[in-house]
C-alpha positions in Angstrom: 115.1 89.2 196.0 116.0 90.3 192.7 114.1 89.2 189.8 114.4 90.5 186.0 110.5 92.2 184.7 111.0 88.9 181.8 110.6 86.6 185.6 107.9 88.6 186.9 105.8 88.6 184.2 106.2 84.3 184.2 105.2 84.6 187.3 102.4 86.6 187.5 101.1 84.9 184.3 101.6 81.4 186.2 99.8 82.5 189.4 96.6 84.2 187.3 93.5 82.2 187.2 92.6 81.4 183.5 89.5 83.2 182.5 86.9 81.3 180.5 87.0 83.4 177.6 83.7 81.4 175.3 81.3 81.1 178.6 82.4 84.7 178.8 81.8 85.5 175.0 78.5 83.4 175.0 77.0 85.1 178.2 78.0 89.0 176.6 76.2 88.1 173.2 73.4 86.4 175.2 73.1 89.8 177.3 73.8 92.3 174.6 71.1 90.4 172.3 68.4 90.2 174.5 69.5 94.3 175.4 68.8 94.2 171.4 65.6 92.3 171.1 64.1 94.5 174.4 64.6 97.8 172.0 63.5 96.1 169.1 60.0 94.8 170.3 59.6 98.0 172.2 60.4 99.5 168.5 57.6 97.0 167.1 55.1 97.8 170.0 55.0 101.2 169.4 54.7 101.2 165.6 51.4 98.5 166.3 50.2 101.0 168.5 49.9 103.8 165.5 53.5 105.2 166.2 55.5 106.1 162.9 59.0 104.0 162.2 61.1 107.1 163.5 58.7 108.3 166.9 58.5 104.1 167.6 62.8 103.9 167.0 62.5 107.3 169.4 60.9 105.4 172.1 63.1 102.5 172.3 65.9 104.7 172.7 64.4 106.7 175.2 63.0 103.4 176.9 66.1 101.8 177.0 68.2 105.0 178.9 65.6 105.2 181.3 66.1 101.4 181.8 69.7 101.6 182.5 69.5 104.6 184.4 67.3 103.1 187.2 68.7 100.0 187.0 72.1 101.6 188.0 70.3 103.8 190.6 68.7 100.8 191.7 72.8 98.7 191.7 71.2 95.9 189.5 73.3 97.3 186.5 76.7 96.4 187.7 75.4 93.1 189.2 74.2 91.9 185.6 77.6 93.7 184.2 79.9 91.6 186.4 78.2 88.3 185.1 77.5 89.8 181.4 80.4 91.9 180.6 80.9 93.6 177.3 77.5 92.4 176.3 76.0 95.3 178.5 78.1 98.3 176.4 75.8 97.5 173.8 75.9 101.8 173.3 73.0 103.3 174.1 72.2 101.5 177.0 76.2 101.4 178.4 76.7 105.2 177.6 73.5 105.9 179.8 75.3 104.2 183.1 78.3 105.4 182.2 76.4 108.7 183.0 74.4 107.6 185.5 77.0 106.3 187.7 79.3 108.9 188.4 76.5 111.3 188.7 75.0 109.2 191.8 78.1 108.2 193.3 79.3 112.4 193.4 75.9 114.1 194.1 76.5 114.7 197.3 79.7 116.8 196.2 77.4 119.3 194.9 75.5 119.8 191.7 79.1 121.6 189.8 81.8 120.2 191.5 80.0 116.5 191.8 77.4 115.9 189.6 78.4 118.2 186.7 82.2 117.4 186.5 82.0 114.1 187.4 79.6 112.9 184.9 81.5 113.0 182.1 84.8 111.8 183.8 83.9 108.4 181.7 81.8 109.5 178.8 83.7 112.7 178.1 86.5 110.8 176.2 83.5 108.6 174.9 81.9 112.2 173.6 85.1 113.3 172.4 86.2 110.7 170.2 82.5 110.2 168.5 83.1 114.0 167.7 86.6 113.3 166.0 85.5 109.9 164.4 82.3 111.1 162.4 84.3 114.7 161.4 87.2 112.6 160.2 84.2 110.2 158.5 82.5 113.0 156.8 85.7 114.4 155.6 86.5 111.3 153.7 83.1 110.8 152.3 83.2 114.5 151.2 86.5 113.8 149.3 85.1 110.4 148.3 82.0 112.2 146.5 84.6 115.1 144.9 86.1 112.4 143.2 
């Protein structure tokens, strides 16, 4: 059967289920909000309990990548993913399973060949780019301010 790629494309577009993009887009701000609020009232908490603004900001971070770690060691981070999507990249907490993923999936590869390469299979380009991104950033505000 002989079809021209202008066919197949009608038909694969025909036979794929419709995905419910606003019950989609309402569940990943939902997720990535409350993601959000959890580092913000961990931010507040530990300013109440005599932390300074930048040690209390410190701890949320922290607090949230050990968070996302275990939950992805624990497989409860993909689980919410899958229902949340994009609202679980909120950064710091979907750079730290991006980490944490490949590193348990390859330990048993060895600590170089498995854990150490494999690690930054998915955030090495993430790495990469946020290098190239803020140079090319500063660069511009450095002309900017020469001006």
């Amino acid at each position: 059967m002989d079809i021209t790629p202008q066919e197949y494309r009608k038909l694969a577009e025909k036979s794929a289920p419709r995905s419910p993009v606003l019950a989609d887009c309402l569940k990943a701000f939902g997720v990535g909000g409350t993601i959000c609020m959890l580092g913000q009232a961990i931010a507040l908490a530990g300013q109440a309990g005599g932390l300074g603004e930048k040690d209390a900001l410190f701890l949320a971070s922290l607090t949230l990548v050990l968070l996302s770690v275990l939950l992805t060691a624990l497989g409860a981070y993909d689980v919410i993913a899958k229902h949340a999507g994009a609202g679980t990249l909120v950064p710091i907490t979907g750079f730290a399973n991006a980490m944490t993923a490949p590193a348990i999936e390859y330990k048993t590869e060895g600590l170089v060949m498995g854990l150490g390469t494999k690690m930054f299979t998915i955030a090495g380009p993430v790495l990469v780019y946020g290098v190239l991104a803020s140079v090319i950033y500063g660069l511009i505000q450095a002309a900017l301010t020469l001006l």
